[in-house]
N, C-alpha and C positions, 0 to 999 in steps of 0.2 A: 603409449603402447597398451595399458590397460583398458582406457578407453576403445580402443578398436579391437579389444580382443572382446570384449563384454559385447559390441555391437556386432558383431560379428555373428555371437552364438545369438542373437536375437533371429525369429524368422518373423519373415515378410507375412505369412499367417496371420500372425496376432495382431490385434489390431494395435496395439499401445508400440509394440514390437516397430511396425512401420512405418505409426507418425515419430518415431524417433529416429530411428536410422532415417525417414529423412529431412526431419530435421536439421540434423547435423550433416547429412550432402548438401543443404541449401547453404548452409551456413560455410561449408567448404567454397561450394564455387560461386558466394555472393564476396569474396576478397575483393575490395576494391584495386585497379591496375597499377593506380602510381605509389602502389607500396611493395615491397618486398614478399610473395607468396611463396608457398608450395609449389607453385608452376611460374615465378618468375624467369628460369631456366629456359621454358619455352617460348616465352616472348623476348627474353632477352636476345634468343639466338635468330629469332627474325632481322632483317637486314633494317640498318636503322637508317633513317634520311641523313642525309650529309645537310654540312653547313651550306647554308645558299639554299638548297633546295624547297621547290616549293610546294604546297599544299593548300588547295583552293588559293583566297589574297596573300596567304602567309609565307614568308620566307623564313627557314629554320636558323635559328643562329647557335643554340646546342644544345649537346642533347642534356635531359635530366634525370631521367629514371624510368627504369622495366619493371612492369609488375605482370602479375598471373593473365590480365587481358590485353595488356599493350602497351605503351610508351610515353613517353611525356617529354615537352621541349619546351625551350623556350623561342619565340617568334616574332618575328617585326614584319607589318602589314607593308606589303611588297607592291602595292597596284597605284601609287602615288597619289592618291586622296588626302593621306594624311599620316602621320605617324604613329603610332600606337607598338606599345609591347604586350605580350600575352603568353600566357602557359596553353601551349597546346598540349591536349589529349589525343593521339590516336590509338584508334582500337585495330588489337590484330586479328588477320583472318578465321575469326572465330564461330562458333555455330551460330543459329537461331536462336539460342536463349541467350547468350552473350550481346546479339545485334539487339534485342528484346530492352535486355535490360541498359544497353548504353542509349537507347533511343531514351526510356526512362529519365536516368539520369539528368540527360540534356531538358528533358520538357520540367522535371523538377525544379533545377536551377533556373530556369526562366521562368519560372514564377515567385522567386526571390528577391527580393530588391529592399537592402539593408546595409546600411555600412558598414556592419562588424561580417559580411557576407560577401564575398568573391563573387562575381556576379558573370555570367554566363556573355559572353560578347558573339560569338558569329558557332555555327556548324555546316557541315554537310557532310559531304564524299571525296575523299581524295585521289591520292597513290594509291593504284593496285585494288580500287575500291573500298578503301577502307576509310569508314566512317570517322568522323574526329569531331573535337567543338575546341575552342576557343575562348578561356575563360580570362579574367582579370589578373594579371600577373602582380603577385604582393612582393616585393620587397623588404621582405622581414625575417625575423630567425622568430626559433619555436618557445612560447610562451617562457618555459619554466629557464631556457637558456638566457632571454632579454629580464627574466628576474633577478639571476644568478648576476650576470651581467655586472646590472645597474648598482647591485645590493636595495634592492625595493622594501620602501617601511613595509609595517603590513596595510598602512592605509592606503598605500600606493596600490597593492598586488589586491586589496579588494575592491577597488576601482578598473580593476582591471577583468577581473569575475564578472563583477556586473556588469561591463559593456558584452562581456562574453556568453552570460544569462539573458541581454537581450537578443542577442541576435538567434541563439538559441531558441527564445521566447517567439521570433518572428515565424523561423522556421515551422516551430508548433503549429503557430495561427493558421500557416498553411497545409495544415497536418500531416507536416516529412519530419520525420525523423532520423537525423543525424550517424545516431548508432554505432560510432567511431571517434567518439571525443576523447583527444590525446592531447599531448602538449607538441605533438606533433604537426596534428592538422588545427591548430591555435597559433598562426602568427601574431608576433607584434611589429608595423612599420615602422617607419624611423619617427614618425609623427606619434608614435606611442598607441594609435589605435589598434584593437582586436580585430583579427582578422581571420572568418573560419573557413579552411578549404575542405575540399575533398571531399565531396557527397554521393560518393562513389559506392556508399554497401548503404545508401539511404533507402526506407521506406515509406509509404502511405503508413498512417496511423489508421487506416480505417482497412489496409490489407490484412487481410486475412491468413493469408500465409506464413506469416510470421509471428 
C-alpha cells in the first residue's frame, strides 16, 4: 500500500518519476502464468479444457494451475506415433504484449538443452486460437521439500546446488536469465536430479528494458 501510494504521487513529467512507475508496471504484468497472480482470477475463470480433450497432438489429462496469462495441464501425445507425457502451457486470450512475450518465452526455451533444464518439446495454436507449447514434464516435488524429505547431509543438499548452478550457468551462456529462482521452480526427480522450470518472467541479459 505504501508502495503504490508513493508511486502514485510520482508524475509521468519527471523523468526518474516514469522510468520508475514503469518499471514496476513491467514488473507487474511480466508474472509468469503457471503461478498464482494478481490477475489469476482472470484466467482462472476462462473455460478450462476438459480431460480428453485436444490441443494440437495433445490430449489433456488434467488440469494443473491458472495463473495471470493462462493455464497449465498436464498431457499425453494423442496422434499415435508414440507416447510421451508433458506440461502443457496454454496461454489466454490475451493482448499483443502477452502473445509477444509467450512467443519469447517458447524461442527461449528452445535454445536450452541441459539436463538440470525442462526442455521445450512441441508449440503452436490451439483451442479458440490460443497459442500453447509443450514442454518436458518433471516428476518431482520442489527442492527444499525433497531435502526435508530425505533429511539431506549438507554434502548431499550441496551436490544438489551445484547441479542447480549448472544449469543455471547454461542458461547464462545463452544470456537468459531466469529471474524467478525459488524452490518452487527447482524440482528434484525421483533419480535425485535438478530440474529447473518455468522460464516464464525470463530475460535476454543484453535487454535493455529491464
Amino acid at each position: 500500500e505504501e508502495r503504490a501510494a508513493r508511486l502514485g504521487a510520482l508524475t509521468t513529467d519527471d523523468a526518474a518519476g516514469a522510468f520508475i512507475t514503469g518499471y514496476f508496471e513491467r514488473r507487474r504484468r511480466q508474472q509468469s502464468f503457471m503461478q498464482t497472480s494478481s490477475d489469476a482470477e482472470d484466467s482462472d475463470a476462462l473455460e478450462r479444457l476438459e480431460h480428453g480433450e485436444r490441443i494440437g497432438v495433445w490430449r489433456v489429462e488434467r488440469f494443473i494451475a491458472a495463473g495471470g496469462m493462462g493455464q497449465g495441464y498436464e498431457a499425453m501425445r494423442a496422434d499415435g506415433l508414440y507416447d510421451q507425457r508433458v506440461a502443457l502451457k496454454v496461454l489466454s486470450a490475451g493482448n499483443a504484449d502477452w502473445l509477444e512475450r509467450f512467443a519469447a518465452e517458447r524461442q527461449r526455451l528452445a535454445t536450452l538443452d541441459h539436463t538440470g533444464i525442462s526442455r521445450i518439446i512441441d508449440g503452436g495454436t490451439g483451442t479458440n486460437d490460443r497459442p500453447y507449447m509443450a514442454i518436458e514434464y518433471v516428476e518431482g516435488v520442489p527442492i527444499d521439500v525433497f531435502i526435508d524429505r530425505h533429511g539431506s547431509a549438507r554434502r548431499d543438499v550441496l551436490i544438489l546446488m551445484q547441479h542447480l548452478c549448472a544449469a543455471v550457468t547454461h542458461a547464462h551462456g545463452k544470456l537468459i536469465l531466469h529471474r524467478d529462482l525459488k524452490p518452487s521452480n527447482v524440482l528434484v526427480d525421483a533419480s535425485g536430479q535438478v530440474r529447473l522450470i518455468d522460464f516464464g518472467v525470463s530475460s535476454l541479459i543484453e535487454d535493455d528494458r529491464w
